[in-house]
Structures are given as C-alpha cells and as structure tokens.
Wavefront OBJ file of the C-alpha trace (Angstrom):
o trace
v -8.191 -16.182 -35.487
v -9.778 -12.878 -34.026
v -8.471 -11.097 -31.224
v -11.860 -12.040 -29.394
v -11.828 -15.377 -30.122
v -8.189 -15.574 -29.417
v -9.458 -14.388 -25.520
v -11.821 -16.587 -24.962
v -10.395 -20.028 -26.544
v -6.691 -19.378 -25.617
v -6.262 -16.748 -23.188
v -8.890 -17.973 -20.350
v -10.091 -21.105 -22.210
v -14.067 -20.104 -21.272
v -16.451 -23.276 -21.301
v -20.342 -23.334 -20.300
v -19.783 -23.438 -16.934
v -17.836 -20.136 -17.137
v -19.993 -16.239 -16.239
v -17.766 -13.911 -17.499
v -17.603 -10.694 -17.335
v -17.130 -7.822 -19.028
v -15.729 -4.213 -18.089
v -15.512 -2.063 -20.904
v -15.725 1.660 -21.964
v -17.904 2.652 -24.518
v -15.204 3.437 -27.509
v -14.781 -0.337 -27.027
v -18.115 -1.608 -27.280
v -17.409 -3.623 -30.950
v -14.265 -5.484 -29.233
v -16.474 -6.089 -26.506
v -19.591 -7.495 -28.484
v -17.285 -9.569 -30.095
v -15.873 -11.192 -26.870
v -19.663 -11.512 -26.167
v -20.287 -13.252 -29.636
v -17.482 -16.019 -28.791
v -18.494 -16.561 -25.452
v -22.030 -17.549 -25.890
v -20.570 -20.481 -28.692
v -19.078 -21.549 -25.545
v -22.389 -21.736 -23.651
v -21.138 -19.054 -21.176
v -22.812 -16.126 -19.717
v -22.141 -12.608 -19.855
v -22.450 -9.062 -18.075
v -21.422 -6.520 -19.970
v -20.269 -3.545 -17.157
v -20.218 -0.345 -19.304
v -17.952 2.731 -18.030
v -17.698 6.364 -19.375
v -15.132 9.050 -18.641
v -18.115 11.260 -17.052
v -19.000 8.517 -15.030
v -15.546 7.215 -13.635
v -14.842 10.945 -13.075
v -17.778 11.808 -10.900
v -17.368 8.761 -9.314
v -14.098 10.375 -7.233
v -15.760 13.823 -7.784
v -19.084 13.428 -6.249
v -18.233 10.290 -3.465
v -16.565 10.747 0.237
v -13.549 8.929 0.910
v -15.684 7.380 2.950
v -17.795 5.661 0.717
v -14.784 5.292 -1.227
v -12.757 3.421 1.273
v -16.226 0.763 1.548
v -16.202 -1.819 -0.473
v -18.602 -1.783 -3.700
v -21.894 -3.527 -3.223
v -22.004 -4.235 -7.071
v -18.010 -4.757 -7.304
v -18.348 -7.369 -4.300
v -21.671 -8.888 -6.262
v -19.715 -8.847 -9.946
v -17.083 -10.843 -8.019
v -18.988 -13.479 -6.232
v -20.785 -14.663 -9.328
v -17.851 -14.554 -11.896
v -15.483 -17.283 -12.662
v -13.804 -15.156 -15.213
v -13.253 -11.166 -15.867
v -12.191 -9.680 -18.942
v -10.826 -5.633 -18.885
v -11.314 -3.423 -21.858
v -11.027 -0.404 -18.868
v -9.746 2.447 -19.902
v -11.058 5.618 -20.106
v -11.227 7.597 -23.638
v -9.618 10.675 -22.901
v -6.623 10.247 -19.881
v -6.281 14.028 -19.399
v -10.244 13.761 -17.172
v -8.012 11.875 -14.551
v -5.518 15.106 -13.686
v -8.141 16.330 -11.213
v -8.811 13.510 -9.669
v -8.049 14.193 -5.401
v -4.859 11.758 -4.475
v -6.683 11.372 -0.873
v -9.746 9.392 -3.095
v -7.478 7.657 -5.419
v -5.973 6.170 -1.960
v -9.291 5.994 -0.017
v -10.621 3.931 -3.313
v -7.783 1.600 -3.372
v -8.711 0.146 -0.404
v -12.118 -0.045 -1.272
v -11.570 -1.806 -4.288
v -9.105 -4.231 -2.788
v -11.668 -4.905 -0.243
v -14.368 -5.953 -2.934
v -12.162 -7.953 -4.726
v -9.046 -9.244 -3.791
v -9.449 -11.985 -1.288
v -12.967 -13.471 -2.858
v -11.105 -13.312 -6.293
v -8.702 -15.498 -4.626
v -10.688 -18.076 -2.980
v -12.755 -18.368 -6.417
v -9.788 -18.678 -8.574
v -11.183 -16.088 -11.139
v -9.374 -15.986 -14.166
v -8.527 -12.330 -15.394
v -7.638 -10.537 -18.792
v -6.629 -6.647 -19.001
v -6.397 -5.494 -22.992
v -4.231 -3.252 -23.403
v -5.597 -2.144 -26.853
v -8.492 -0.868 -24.564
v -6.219 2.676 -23.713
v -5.080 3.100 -27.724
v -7.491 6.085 -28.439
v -6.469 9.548 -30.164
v -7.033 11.519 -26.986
v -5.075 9.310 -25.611
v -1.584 9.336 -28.032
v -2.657 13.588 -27.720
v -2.659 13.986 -23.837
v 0.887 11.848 -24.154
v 2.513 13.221 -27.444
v 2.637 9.630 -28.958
v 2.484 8.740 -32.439
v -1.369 7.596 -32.771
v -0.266 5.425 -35.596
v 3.113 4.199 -34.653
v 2.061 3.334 -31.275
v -1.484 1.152 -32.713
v 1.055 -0.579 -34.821
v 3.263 -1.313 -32.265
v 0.392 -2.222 -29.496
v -1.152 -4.774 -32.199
v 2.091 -6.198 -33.082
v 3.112 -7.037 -29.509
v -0.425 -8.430 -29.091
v 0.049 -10.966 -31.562
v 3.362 -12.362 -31.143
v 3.696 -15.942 -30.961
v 2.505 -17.173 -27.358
v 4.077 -20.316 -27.344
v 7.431 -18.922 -27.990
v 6.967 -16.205 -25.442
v 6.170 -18.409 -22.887
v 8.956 -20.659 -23.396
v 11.073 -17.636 -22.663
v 9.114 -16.635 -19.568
v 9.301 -20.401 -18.631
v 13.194 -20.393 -19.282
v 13.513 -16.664 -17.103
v 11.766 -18.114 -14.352
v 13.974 -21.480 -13.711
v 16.925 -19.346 -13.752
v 15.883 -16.660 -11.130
v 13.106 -19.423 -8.732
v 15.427 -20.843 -6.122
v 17.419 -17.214 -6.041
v 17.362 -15.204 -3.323
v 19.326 -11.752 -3.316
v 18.629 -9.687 -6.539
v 20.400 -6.207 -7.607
v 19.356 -3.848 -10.032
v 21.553 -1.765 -11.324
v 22.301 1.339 -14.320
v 25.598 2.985 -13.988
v 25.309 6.413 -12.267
v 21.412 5.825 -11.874
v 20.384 2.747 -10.007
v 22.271 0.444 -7.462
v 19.304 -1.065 -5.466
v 19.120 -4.538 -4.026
v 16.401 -6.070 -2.501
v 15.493 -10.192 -1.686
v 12.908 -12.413 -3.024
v 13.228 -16.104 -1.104
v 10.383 -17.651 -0.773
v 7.693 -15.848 -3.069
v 6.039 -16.959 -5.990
v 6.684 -15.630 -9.443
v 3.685 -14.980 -11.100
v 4.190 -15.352 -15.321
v 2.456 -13.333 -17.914
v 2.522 -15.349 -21.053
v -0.815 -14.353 -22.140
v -3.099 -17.537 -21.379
v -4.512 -18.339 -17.596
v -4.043 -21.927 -17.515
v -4.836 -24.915 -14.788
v -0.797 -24.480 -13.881
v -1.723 -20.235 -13.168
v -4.773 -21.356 -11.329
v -2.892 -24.154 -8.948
v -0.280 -21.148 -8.549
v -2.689 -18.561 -7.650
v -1.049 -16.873 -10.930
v -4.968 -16.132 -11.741
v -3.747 -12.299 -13.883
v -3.118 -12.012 -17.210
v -2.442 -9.214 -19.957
v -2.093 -8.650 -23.600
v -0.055 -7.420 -24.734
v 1.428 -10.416 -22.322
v 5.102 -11.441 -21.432
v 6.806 -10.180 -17.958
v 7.765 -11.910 -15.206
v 7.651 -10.822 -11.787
v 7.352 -11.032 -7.445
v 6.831 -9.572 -4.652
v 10.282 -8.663 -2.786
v 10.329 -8.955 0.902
v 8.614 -5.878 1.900
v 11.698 -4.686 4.397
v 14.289 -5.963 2.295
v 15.284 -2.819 -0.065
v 18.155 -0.941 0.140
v 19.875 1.541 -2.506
v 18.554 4.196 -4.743
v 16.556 3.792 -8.066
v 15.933 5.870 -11.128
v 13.030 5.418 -13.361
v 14.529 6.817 -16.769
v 11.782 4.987 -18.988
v 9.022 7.332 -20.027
v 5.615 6.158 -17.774
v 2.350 7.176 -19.026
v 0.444 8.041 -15.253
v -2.689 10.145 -14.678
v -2.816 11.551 -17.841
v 0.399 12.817 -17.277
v 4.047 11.279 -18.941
v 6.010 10.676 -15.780
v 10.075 10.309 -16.395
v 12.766 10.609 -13.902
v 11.542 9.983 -10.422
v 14.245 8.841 -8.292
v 13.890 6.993 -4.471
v 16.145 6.162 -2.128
v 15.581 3.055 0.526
v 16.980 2.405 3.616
v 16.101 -0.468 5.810
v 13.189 -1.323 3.423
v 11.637 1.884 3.683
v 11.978 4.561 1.030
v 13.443 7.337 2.874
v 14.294 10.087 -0.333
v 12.370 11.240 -2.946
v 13.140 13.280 -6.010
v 11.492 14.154 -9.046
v 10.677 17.264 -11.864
v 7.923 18.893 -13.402
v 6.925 15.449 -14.889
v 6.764 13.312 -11.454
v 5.695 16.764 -9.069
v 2.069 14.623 -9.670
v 3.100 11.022 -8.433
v 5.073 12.620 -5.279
v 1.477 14.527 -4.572
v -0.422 11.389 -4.845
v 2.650 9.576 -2.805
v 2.272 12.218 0.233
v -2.149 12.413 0.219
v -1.647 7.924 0.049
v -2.216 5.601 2.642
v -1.111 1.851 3.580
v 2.224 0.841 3.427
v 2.885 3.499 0.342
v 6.715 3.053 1.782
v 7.636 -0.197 0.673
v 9.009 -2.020 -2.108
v 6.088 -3.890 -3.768
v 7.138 -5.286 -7.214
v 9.878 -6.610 -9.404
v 9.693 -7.530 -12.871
v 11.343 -8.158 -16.322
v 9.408 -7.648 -19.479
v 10.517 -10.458 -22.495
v 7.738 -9.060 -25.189
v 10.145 -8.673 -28.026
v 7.613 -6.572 -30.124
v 6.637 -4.179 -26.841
v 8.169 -1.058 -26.679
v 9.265 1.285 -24.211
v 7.639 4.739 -22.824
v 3.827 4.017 -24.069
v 1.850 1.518 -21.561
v 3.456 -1.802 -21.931
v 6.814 -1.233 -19.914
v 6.318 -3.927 -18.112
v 6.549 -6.348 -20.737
v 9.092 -4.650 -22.879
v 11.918 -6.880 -23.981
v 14.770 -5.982 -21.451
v 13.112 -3.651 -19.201
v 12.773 -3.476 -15.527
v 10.207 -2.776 -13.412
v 10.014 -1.728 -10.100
v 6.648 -1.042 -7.904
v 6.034 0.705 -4.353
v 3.127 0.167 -1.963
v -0.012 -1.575 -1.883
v 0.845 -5.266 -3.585
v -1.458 -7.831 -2.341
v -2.507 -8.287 -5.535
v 0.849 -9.917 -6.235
v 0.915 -12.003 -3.390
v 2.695 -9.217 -1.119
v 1.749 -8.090 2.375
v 2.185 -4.318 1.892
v -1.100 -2.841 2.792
v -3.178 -0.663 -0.015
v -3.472 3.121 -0.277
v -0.494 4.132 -3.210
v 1.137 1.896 -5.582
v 3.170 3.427 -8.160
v 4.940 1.277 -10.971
v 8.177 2.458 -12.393
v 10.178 1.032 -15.294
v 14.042 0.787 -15.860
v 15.537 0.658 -19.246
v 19.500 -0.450 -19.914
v 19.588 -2.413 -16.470
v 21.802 -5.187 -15.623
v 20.010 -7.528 -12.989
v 21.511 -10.507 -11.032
v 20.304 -13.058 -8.893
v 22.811 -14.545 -6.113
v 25.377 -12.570 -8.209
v 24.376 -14.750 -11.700
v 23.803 -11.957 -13.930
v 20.103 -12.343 -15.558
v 20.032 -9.543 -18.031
v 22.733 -7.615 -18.693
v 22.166 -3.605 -19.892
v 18.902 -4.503 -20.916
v 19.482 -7.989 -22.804
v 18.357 -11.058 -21.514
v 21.668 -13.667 -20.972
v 20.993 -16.665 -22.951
v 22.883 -18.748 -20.324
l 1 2 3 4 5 6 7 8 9 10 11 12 13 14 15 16 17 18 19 20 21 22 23 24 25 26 27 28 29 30 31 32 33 34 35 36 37 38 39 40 41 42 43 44 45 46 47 48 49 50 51 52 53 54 55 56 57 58 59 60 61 62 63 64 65 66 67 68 69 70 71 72 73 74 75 76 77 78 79 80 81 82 83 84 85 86 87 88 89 90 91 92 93 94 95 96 97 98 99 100 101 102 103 104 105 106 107 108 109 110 111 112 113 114 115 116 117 118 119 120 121 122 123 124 125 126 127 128 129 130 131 132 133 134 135 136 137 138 139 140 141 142 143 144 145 146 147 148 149 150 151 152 153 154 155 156 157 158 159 160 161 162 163 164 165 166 167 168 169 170 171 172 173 174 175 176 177 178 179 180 181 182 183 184 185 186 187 188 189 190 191 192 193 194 195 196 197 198 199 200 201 202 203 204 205 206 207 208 209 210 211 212 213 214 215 216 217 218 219 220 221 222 223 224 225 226 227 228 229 230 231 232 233 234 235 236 237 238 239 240 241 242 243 244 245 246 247 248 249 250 251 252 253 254 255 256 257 258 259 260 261 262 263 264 265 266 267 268 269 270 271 272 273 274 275 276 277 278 279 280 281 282 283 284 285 286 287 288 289 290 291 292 293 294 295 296 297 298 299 300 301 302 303 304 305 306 307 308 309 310 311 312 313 314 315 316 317 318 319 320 321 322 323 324 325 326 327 328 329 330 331 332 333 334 335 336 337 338 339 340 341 342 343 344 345 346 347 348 349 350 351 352 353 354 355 356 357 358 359 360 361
C-alpha cells in the first residue's frame, strides 16, 4: 500500500463526507497529488494550500507583530470548513528561518493559536504532520546529517508495523494513567520531577481513530509512536539537560540546561548551539516559563538527533511554554521542545523506563 493511500484509509480513515486539506510545500507537490488522488476515490474534497520558503519568510519579514498576533482570516476560514488536515509543511531549505525576529515568531504563535486551536477543537478535526515533508538535501546540509542515512531511517520508522506500535503505546499508557508524581532523571544531568494527575495522555500510534476523537486526542504524526501530557503547569521542580541533538531554526541545538523552582524555570544555560533558543526564550511571550510537555517516544526504527526525538524508542521529551495544544493551560508566545536520551523515568516511584529502555513489567 502507498504511503498516500496508507494516510487516507488508515491514518484518518477519510470518507465522502470528509474536506480535507492540504498544506504542503512545493518540493512535495507529487506526495501531495497523490494524497489528492486517494482522497477523491473516497468522494472527499480537497484544498491544496501551497507554501514556499520565499513566501513563509516574508511572511515574518514584511508583517507587524501586529498583524501577526491577529488571527488569519484564511487560517480561521481553512479551519471552519475542514473536517480533516493533512501537513506536508516544511520548508525546503531550514537555514531561511535563522533570520526570522523571535518577537514575530512569538507575536505569530498567538495568532495562529487564535485561528485554530479552539474551533479545531469543537470540530473534532482530525490532523496528520509527515515528517518525510522536512527530508530535503538543504535540509541534511544546514544540519550535517547523512542525506541518505537519515531518508533511510525516516522511511523505515514510517513504515513500521502500526498495530504493534500501538499495542506498545496502549501497554505505556495503562502503566503510567492513574500515576501521579513522575521524575526524570540522567545521572549528573537531570533530576527533575514534576506531576501529571488528572490530564489526559494523548497517544501517537499513527491512525486518528473514533477512540482519539472521543479523547480529544485529534493529532497525529508519522513517523508516529510517543506518548505524552501536559504536567501541571506549577508543578516542576529540579534541573534538566537536553543532551539529544535537536534540529531548531535551522540551527542543531544540544545542551541547553534549565533549572525550575516552584514551577517556574528560574536558570538557564546553554552554548554556541542553544545562544538561538535562549534569544527566542527572552523576545517570547505567554507563559514561556512553564513546564508544558512530557513524553516517551516507543518508535523502535526512529532515531535520535534528526526530527523524530519525540518518538525515538527510549527517549524523553520535555517541552516549555505555550501547550494548549496538548490540553495544557500555559498561555502561547514560546514553546521549545527538548529531548532526553539514557533517562530513567518513574511514576509514583514504579520505574517506567529505565536508562532509556522501556521496563517490560
């Protein structure tokens, strides 16, 4: 079965009653088409929504923060007449986004949640990001990857067996859903604990189905398989180092360290690599101070330090600011998502994964 066919039969299960969507850049016009193609056997409709670097760039370039910080009238439009969205977004060349002002980036983020967030919600639109999308030779360039080694790795994750992935991500959430106090933790790195009563868990085994949609668990991915929340915003405390490699900006970002007090981050250190992020982190707005995500990747073919971290087998991520999207009630302006590899993570003391290996019991 084709990867496009593969998205619309199994991923978000499109029917004739569906209008779907479609945001893609131009390098991925064929993919695109071909999600088209299998749509319309459904009986759907579709709007293709076609992106370019030059175009997303002058978008910050030549806009206030202003009209930035309004909500879209075609984003708002796109939303209230799709049931389901499909994301082939991302731009050719990464290295166009260095310039971009961190005061817009933040300014935009609350434009964008604006225009789509709650109306999303209340339609229950099913979602899709592809993460083949990014795999370009610019791309692998701007962040020293192997072009090759990385495609290989990025299709190979992709296609893994869904029904064995989510029996794992089913299995990972029964053992952390009733838990409450979590800890994080890499020997001489990380000790940071944090509490997660009474939020959902939202699952990315790579197919939006009617039990996502009753859950509000409306987001998926592919590559897919991570699980994750939104902690209590106030509950962090301890110190975290992100020592996986994170592809940000067109920049590689490794090393960035925070500190949390009473829920709020209260230190920050970096190097050359994060200098960017901490820029962005001071210009952003919202509640940029607060713990906004935890997850645990369980892709076994998903590697670290490209741009699936969060569904690497084993690894950790944590995320800080804006999280609404995730069910959280930290306001948008700055989110930044970090990734943790070689942790040990337990829930009301039962350890979960242990140095970076999920416990079988």
């Amino acid at each position: 079965m084709t990867l496009a066919r593969s998205i619309v039969e199994d991923c978000l299960r499109i029917t004739a009653k569906d209008n779907v969507t479609i945001n893609l850049y131009s390098h991925q016009i064929p993919l695109a088409e071909e999600i088209a193609v299998e749509c319309f056997r459904k009986g759907a409709d579709v709007l293709m929504s076609l992106y370019t670097d030059r175009f997303f760039t002058s978008y910050y370039d030549l806009l206030s923060e202003e009209s930035l910080r309004r909500p879209s009238a075609f984003c708002r439009g796109i939303t209230e007449k799709s049931t389901a969205e499909v994301f082939l977004t991302a731009t050719y060349d990464p290295s166009v986004l260095r310039t971009i002002d961190p005061k817009k980036l933040a300014a935009d983020a609350v434009g964008e949640t604006k225009a789509h967030l709650p109306l999303a919600k209340e339609r229950k639109i099913r979602t899709l990001n592809v993460g083949l999308a990014a795999v370009t030779q610019p791309r692998a360039k701007t962040y020293g990857f192997d072009y090759e080694k990385w495609n290989r790795m990025t299709q190979a994750a992709t296609s893994v067996d869904y029904g064995k992935l989510a029996k794992v991500g089913r299995a990972l959430r029964e053992k952390v859903m009733d838990a409450r106090h979590f800890t994080v933790s890499v020997p001489g790195q990380t000790d940071l604990s944090f509490d997660i009563s009474g939020r959902k868990w939202l699952l990315s085994d790579g197919v939006v189905d009617r039990e996502d949609i009753d859950n509000e668990d409306l987001d998926d991915q592919l590559p897919a398989g991570s699980l994750s929340a939104a902690p209590l915003e106030d509950s962090a405390e301890g110190r975290v180092t992100f020592n996986a490699g994170t592809p940000n900006m067109g920049r590689m970002v490794k090393g960035l360290q925070l500190k949390f007090e009473n829920g709020r981050v209260v230190g920050m250190k970096g190097n050359a690599s994060t200098a960017a992020v901490q820029k962005t982190y001071e210009s952003g707005t919202g509640d940029k101070d607060r713990i906004g995500l935890f997850g645990i990747g369980f892709n076994p073919k998903a590697e670290l330090g490209y741009l699936v971290n969060n569904v690497a087998y084993g690894a950790v991520s944590i995320g800080f600011g804006g999280n609404q999207f995730i069910g959280g009630k930290n306001k948008p302006g700055f989110f930044y998502l970090g990734s943790i590899a070689g942790a040990t993570v337990k829930a009301d003391k039962k350890t979960i994964l242990q140095k970076g290996k999920l416990v079988s019991s």
